[in-house]
N, CA, C and O atoms as CSV, one atom per row, in Angstrom:
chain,resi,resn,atom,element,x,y,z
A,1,UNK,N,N,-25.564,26.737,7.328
A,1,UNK,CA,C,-24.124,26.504,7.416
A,1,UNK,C,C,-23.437,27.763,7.931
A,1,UNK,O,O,-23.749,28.819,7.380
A,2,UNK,N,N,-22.419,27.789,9.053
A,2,UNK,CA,C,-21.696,28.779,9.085
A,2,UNK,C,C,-20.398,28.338,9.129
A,2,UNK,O,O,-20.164,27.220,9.587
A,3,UNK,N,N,-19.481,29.076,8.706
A,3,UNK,CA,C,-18.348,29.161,8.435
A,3,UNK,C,C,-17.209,30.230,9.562
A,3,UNK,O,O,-17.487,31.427,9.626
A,4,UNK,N,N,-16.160,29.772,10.267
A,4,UNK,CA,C,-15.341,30.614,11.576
A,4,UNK,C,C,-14.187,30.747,10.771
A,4,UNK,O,O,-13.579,29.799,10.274
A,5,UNK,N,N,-13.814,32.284,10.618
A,5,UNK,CA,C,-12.311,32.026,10.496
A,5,UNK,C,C,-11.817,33.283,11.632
A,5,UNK,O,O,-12.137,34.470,11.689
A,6,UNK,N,N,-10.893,32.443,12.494
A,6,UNK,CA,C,-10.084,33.180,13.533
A,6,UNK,C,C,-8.794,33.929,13.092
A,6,UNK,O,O,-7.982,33.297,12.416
A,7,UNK,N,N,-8.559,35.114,13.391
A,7,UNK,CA,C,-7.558,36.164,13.568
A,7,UNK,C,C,-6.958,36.402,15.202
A,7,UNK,O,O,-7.335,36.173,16.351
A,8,UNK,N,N,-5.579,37.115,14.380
A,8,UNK,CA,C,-5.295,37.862,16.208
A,8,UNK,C,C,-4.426,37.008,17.033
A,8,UNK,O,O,-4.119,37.423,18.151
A,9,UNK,N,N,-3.829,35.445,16.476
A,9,UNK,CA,C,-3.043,35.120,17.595
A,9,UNK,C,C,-1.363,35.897,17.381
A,9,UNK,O,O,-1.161,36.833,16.607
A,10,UNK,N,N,-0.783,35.546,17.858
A,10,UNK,CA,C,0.629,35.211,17.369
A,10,UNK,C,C,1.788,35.379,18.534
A,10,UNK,O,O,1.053,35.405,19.521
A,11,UNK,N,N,2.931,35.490,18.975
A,11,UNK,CA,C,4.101,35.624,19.574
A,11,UNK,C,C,3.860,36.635,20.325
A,11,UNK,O,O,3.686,37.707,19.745
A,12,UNK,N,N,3.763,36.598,22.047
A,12,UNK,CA,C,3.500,37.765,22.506
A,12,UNK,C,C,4.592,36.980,24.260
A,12,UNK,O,O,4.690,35.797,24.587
A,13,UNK,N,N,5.186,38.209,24.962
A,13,UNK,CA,C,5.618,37.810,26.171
A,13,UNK,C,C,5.010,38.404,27.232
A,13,UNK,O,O,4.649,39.564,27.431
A,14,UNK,N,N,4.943,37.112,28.074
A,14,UNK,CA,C,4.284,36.911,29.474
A,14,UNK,C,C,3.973,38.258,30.051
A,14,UNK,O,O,4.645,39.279,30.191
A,15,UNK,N,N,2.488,37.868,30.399
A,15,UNK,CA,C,2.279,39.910,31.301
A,15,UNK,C,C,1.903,40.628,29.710
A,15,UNK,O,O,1.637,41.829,29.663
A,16,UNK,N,N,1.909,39.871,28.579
A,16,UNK,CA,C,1.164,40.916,27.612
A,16,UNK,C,C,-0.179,40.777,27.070
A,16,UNK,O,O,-0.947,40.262,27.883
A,17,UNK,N,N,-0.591,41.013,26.188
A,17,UNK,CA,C,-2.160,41.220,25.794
A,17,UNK,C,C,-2.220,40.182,24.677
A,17,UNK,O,O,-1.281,39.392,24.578
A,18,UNK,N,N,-3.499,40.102,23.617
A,18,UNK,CA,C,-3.672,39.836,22.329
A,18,UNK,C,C,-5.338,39.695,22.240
A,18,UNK,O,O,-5.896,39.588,23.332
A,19,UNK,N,N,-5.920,39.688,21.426
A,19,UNK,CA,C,-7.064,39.881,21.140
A,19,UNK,C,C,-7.601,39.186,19.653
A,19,UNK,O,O,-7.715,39.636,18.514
A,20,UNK,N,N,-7.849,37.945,20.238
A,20,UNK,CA,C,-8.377,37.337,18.528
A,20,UNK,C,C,-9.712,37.291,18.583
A,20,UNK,O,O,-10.411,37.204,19.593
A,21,UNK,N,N,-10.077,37.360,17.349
A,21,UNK,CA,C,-11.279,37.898,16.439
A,21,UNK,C,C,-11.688,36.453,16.161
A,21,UNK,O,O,-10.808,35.618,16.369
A,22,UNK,N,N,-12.905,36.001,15.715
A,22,UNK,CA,C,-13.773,34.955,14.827
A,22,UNK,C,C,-14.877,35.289,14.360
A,22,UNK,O,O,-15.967,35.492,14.895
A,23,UNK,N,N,-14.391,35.352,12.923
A,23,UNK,CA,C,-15.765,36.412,12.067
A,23,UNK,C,C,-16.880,35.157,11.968
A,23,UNK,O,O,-16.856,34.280,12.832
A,24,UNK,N,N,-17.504,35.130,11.269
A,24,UNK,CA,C,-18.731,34.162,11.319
A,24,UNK,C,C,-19.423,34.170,9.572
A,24,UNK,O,O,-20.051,35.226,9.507
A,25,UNK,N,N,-19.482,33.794,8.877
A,25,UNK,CA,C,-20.512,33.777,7.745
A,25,UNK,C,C,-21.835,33.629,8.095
A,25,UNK,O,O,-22.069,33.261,9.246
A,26,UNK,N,N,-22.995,33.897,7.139
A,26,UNK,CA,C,-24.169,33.399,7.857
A,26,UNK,C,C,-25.428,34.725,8.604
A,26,UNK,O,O,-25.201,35.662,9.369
A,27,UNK,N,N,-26.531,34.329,8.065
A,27,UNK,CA,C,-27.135,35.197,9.079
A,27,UNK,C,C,-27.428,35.210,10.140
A,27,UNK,O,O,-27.530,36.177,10.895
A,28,UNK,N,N,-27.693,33.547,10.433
A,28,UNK,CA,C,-28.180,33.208,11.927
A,28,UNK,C,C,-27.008,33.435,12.939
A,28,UNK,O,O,-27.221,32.939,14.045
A,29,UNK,N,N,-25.839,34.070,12.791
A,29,UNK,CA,C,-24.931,32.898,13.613
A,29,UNK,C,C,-25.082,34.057,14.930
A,29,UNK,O,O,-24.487,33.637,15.923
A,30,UNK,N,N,-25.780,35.491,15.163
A,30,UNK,CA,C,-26.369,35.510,16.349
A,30,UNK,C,C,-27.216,35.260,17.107
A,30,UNK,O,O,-27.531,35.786,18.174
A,31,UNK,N,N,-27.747,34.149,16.373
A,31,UNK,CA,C,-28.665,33.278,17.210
A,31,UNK,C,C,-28.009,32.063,17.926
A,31,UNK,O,O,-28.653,31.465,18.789
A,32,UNK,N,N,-26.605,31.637,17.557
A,32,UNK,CA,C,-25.940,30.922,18.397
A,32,UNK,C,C,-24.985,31.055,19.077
A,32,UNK,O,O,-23.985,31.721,18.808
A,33,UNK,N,N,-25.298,30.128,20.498
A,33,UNK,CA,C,-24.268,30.576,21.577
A,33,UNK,C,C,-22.545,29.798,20.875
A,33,UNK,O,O,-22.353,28.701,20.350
A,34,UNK,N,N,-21.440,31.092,21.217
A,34,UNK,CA,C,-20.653,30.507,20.712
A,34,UNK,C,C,-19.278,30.253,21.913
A,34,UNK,O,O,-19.619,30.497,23.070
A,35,UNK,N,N,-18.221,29.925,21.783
A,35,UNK,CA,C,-17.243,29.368,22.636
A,35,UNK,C,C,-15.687,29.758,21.763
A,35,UNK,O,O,-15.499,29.878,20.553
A,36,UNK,N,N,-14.729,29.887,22.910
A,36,UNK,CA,C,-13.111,29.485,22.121
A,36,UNK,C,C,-12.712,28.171,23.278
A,36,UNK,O,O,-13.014,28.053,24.465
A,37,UNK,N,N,-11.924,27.292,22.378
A,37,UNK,CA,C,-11.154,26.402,23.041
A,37,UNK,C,C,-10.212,26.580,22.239
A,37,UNK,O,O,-10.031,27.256,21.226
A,38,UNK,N,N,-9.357,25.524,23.139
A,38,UNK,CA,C,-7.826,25.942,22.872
A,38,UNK,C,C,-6.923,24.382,23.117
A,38,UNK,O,O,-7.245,23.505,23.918
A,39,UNK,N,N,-5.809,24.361,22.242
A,39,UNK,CA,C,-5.222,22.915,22.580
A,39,UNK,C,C,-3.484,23.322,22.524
A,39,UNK,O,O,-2.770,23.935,21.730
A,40,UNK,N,N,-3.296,22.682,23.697
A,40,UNK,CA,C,-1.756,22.413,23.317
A,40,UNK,C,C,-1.039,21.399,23.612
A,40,UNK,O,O,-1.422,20.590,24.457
A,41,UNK,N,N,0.179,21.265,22.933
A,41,UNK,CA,C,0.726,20.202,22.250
A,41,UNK,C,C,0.631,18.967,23.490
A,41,UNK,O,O,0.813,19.461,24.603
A,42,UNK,N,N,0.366,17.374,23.513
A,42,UNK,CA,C,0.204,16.790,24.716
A,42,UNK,C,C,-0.456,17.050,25.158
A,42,UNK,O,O,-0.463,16.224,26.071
A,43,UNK,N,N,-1.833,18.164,25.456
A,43,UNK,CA,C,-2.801,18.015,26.381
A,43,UNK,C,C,-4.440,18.056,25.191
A,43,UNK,O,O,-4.601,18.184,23.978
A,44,UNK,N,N,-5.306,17.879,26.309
A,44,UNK,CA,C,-6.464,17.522,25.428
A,44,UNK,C,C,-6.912,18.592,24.952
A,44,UNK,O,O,-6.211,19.527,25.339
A,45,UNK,N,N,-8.279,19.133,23.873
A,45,UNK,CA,C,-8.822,19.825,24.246
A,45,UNK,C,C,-9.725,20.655,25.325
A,45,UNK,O,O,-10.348,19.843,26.009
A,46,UNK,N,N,-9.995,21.961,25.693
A,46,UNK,CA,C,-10.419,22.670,26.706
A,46,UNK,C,C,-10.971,23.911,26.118
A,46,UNK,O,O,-10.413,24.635,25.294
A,47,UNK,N,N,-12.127,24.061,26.643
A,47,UNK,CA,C,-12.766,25.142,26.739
A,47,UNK,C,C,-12.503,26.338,27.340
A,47,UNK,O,O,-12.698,26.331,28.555
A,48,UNK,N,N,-12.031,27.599,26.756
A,48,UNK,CA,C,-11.795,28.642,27.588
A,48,UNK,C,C,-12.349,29.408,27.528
A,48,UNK,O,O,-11.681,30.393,27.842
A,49,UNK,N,N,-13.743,29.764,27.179
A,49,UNK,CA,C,-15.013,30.743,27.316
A,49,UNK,C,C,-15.976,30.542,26.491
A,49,UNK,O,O,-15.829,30.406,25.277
A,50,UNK,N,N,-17.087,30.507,27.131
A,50,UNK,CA,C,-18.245,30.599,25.963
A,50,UNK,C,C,-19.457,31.595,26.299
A,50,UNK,O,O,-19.877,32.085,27.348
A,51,UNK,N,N,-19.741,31.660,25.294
A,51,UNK,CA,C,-21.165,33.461,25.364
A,51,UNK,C,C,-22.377,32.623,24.883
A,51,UNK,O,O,-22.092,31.549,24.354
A,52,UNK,N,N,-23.427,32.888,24.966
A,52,UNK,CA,C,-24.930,33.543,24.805
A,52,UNK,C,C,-25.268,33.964,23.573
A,52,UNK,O,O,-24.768,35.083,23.459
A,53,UNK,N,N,-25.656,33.772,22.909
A,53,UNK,CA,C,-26.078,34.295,21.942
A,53,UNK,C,C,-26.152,35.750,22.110
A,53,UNK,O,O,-25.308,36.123,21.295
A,54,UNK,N,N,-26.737,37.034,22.773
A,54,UNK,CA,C,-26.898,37.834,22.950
A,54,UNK,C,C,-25.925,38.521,23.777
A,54,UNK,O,O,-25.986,39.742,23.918
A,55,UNK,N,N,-24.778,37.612,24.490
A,55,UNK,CA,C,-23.929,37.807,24.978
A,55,UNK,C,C,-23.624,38.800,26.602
A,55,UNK,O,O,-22.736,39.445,27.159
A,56,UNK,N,N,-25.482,38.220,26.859
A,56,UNK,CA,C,-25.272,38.718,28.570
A,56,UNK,C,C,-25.003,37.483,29.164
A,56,UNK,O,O,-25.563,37.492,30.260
A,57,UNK,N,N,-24.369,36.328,28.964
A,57,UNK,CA,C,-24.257,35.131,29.722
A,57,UNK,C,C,-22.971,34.682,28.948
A,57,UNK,O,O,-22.844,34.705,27.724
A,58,UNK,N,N,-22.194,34.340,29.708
A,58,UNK,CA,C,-20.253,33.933,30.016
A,58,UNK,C,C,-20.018,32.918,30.884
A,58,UNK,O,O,-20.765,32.651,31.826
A,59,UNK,N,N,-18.982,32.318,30.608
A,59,UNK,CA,C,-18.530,31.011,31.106
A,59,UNK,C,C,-17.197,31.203,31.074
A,59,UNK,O,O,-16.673,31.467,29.992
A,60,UNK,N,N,-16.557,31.121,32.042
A,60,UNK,CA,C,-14.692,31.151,32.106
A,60,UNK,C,C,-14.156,29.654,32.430
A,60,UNK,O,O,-14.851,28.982,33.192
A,61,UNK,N,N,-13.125,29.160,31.974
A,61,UNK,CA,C,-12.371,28.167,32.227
A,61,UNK,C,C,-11.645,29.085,33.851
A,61,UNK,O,O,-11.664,30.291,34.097
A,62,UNK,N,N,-11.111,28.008,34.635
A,62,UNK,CA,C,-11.052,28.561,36.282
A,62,UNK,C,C,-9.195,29.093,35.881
A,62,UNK,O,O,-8.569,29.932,36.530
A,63,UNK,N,N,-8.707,28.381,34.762
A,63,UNK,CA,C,-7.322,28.844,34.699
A,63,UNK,C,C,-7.201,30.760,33.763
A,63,UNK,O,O,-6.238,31.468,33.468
A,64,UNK,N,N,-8.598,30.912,33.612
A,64,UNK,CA,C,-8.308,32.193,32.589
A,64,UNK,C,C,-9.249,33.120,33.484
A,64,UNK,O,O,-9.075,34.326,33.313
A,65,UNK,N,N,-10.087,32.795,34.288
A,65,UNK,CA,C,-10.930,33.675,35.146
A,65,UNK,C,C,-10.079,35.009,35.525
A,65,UNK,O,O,-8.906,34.848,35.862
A,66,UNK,N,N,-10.646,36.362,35.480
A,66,UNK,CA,C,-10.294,37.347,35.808
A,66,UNK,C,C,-9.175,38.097,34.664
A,66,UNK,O,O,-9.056,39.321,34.706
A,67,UNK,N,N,-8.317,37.225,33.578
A,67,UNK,CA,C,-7.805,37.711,32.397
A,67,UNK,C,C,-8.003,37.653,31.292
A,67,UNK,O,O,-7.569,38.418,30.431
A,68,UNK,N,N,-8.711,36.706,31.150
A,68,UNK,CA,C,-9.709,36.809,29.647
A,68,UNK,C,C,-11.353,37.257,29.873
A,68,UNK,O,O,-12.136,37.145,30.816
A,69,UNK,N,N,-11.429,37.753,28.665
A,69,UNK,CA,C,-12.764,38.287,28.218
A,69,UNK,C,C,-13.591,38.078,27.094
A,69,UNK,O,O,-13.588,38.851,26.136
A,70,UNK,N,N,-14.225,37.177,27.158
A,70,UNK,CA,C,-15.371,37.309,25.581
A,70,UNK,C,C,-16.359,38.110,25.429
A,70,UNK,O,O,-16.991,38.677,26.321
A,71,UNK,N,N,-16.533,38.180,24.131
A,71,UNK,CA,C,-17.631,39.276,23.641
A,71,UNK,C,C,-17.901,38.709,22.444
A,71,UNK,O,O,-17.337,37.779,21.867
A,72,UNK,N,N,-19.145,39.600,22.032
A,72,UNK,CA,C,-19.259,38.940,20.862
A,72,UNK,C,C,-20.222,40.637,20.377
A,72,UNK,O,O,-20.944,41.175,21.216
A,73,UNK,N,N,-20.031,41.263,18.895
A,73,UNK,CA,C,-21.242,42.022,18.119
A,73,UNK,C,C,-21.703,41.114,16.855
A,73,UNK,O,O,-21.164,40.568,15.893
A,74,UNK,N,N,-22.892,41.250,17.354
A,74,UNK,CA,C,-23.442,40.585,16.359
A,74,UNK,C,C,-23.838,40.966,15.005
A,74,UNK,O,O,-23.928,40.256,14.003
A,75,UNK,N,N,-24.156,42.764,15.221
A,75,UNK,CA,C,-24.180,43.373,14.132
A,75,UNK,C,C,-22.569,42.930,13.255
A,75,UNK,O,O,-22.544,42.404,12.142
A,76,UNK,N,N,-21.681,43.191,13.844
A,76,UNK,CA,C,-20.367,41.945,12.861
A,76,UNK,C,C,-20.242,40.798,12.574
A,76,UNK,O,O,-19.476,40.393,11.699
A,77,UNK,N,N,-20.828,40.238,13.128
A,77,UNK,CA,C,-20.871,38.706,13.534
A,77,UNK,C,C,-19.601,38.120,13.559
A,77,UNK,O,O,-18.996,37.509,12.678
A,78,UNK,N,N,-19.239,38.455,14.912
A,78,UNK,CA,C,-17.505,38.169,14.933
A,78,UNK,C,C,-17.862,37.918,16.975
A,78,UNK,O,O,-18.721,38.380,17.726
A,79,UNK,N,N,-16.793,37.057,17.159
A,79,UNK,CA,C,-16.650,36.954,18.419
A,79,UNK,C,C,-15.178,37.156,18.999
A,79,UNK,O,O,-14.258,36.519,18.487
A,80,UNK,N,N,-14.920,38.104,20.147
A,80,UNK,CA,C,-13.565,37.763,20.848
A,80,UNK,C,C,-13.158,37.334,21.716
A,80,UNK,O,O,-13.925,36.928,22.590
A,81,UNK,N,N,-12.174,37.260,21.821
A,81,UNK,CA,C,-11.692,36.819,23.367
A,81,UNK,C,C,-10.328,37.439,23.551
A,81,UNK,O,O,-9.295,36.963,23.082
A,82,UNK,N,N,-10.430,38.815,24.453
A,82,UNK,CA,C,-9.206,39.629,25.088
A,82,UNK,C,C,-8.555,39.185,26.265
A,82,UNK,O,O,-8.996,39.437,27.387
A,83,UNK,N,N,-7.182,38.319,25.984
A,83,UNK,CA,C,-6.442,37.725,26.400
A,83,UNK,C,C,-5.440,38.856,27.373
A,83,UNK,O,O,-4.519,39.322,26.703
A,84,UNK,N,N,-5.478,39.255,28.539
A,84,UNK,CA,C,-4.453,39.746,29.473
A,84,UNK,C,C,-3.628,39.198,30.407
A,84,UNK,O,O,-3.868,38.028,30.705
A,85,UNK,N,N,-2.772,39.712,30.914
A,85,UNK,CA,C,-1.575,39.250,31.909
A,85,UNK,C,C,-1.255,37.668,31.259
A,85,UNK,O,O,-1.426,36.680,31.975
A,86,UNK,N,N,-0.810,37.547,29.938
A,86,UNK,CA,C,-0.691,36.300,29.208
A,86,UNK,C,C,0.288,35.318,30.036
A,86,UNK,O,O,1.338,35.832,30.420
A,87,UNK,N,N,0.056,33.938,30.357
A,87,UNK,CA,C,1.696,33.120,30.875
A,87,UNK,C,C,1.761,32.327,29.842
A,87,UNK,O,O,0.912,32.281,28.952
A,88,UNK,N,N,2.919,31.562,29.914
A,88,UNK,CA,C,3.764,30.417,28.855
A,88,UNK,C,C,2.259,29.272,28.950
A,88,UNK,O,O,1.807,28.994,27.839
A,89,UNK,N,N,1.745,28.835,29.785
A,89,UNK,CA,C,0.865,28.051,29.851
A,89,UNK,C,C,-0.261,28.230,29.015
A,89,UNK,O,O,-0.975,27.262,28.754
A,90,UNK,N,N,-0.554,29.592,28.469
A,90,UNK,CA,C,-1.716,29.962,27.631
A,90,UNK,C,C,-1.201,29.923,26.026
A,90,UNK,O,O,-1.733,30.378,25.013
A,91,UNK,N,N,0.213,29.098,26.247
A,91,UNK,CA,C,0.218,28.901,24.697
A,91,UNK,C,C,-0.527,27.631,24.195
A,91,UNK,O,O,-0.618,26.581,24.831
A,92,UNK,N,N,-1.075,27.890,22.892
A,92,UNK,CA,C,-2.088,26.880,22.296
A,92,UNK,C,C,-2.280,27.411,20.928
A,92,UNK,O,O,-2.013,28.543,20.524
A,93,UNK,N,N,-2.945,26.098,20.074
A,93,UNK,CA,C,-3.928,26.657,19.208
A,93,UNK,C,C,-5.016,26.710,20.056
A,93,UNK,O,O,-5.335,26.109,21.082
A,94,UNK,N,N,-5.719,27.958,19.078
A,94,UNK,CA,C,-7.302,28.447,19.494
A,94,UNK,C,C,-8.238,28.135,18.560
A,94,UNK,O,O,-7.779,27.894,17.443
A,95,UNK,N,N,-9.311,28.074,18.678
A,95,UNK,CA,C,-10.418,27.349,18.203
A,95,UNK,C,C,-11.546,28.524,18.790
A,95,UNK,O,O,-11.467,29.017,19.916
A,96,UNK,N,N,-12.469,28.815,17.910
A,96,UNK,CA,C,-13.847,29.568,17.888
A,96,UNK,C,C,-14.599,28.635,17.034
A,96,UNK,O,O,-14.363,28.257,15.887
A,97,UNK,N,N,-15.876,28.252,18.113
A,97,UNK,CA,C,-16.276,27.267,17.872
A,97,UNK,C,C,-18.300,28.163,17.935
A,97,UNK,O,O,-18.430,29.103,18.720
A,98,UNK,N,N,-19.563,27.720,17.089
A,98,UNK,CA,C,-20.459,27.684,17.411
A,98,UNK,C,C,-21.348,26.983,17.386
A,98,UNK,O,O,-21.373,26.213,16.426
A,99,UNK,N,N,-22.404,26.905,18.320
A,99,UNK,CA,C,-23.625,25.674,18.329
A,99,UNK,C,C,-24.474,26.182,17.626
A,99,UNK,O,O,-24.818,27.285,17.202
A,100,UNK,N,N,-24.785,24.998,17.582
A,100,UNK,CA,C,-26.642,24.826,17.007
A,100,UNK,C,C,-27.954,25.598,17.855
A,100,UNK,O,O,-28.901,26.297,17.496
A,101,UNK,N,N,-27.473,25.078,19.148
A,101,UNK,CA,C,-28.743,25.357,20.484
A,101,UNK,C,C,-29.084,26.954,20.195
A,101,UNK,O,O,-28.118,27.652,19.885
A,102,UNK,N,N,-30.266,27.526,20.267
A,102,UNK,CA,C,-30.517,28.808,20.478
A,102,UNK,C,C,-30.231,29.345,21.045
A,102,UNK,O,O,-29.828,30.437,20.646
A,103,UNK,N,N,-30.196,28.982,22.649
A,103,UNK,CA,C,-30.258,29.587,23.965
A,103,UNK,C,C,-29.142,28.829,24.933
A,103,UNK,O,O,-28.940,27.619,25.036
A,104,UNK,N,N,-28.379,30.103,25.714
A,104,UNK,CA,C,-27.424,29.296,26.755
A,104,UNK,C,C,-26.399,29.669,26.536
A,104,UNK,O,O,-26.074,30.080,25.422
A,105,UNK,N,N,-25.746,29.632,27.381
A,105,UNK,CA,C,-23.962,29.290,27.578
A,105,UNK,C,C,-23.533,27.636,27.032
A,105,UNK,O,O,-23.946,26.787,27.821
A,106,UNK,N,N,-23.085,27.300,26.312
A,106,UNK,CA,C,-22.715,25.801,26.011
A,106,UNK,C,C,-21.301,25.604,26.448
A,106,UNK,O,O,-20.422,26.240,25.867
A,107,UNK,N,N,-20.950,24.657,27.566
A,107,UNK,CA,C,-19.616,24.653,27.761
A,107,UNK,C,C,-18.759,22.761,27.511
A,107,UNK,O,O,-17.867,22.060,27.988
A,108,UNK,N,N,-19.832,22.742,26.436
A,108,UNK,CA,C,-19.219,21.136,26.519
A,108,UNK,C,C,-18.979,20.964,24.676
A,108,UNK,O,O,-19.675,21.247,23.701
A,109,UNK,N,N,-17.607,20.347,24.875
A,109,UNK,CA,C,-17.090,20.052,22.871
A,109,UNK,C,C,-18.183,19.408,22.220
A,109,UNK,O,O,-18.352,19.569,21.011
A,110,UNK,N,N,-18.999,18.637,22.958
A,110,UNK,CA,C,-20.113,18.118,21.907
A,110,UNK,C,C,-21.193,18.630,21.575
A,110,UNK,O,O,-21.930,18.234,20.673
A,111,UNK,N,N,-21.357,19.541,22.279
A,111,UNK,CA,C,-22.197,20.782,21.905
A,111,UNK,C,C,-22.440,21.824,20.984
A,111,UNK,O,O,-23.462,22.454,20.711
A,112,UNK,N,N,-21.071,21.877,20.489
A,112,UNK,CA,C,-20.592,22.616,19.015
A,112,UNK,C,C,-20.096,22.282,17.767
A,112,UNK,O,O,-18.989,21.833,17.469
A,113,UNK,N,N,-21.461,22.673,16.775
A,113,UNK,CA,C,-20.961,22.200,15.570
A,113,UNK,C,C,-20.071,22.569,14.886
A,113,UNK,O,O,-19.236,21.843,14.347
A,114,UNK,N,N,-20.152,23.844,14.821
A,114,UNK,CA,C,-18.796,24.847,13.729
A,114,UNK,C,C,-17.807,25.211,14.304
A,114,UNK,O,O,-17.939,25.722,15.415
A,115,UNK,N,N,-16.495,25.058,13.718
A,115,UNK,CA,C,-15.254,25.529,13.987
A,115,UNK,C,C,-14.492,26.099,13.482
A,115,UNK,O,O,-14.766,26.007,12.285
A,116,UNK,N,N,-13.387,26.853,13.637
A,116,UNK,CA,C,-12.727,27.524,12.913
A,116,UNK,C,C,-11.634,26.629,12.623
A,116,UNK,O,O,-11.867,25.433,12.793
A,117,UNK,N,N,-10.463,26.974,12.210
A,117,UNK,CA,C,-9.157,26.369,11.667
A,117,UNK,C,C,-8.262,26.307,12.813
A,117,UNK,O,O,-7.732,25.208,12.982
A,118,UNK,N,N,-7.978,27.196,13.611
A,118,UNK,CA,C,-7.529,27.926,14.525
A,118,UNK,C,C,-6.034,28.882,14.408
A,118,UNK,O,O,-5.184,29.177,13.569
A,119,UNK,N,N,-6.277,29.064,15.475
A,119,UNK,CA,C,-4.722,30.594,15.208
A,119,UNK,C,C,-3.975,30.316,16.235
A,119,UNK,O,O,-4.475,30.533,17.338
A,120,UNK,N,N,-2.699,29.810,16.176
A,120,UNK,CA,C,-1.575,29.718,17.346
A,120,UNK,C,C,-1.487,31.041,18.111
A,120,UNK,O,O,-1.446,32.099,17.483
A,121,UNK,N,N,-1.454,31.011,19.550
A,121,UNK,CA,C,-1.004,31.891,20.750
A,121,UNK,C,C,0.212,31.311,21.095
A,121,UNK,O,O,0.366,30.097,21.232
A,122,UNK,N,N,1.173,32.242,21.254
A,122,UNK,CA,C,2.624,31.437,22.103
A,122,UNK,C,C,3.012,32.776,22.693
A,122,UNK,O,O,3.193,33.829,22.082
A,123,UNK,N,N,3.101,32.559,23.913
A,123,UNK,CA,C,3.508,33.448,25.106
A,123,UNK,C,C,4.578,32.728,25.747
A,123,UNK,O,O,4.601,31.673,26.381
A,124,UNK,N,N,5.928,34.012,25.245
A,124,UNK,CA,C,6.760,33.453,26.143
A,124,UNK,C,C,7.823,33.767,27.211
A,124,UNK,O,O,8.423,34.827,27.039
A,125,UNK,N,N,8.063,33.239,27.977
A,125,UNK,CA,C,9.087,33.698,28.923
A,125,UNK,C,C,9.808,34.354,29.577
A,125,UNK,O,O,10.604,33.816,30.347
């Protein structure tokens, strides 16, 4: 069983930063590849990065390419995702999500069992 609880969103304006955290319970949980998605209000869920277990392999959503960044230490067992040049469009809840699979980048919702609660981002104007 692992357990996500996400840190780090909150109220930030356009062109700024934020950096949320998802600690992990568990020993295995660097053995799984993990992901953040994100939802906002009226639209579906979406995937906006996922890592590798070991975290030499990344996956960007094409709307966050070049301003977000995931990482993950495993000696913490925490994963991030450093959010730059923020717009109104990147407001959402966030979601840190991990699989089961050992190996890979996983970029699909059915792919991941554990989730966090999530932490509102609102970037505005």
């Amino acid at each position: 069983q692992v357990q996500l609880v996400e840190s780090g969103g909150g109220l930030v304006q356009a062109g700024g930063s934020l950096r949320l955290s998802c600690a992990a319970s568990g020993r295995t949980f660097s053995r799984y590849p993990a992901g953040w998605f994100r939802q906002a209000p009226e639209k579906e869920h979406e995937l906006v990065a996922a890592i590798s277990p070991s975290g030499g392999s990344t996956n960007y959503a094409d709307s966050v390419k070049g301003r977000f960044t995931i990482s993950r230490d495993n000696a913490k067992n925490t994963v991030y995702l450093q959010m730059n040049s923020l717009k109104p469009e990147d407001t959402a809840v966030y979601y840190c999500a991990a699989s089961q699979a050992l190996v890979g980048v996983i970029t699909e919702e059915y792919g991941y069992r554990y989730w966090g609660q999530g932490t509102q981002v609102t970037v505005s104007s």
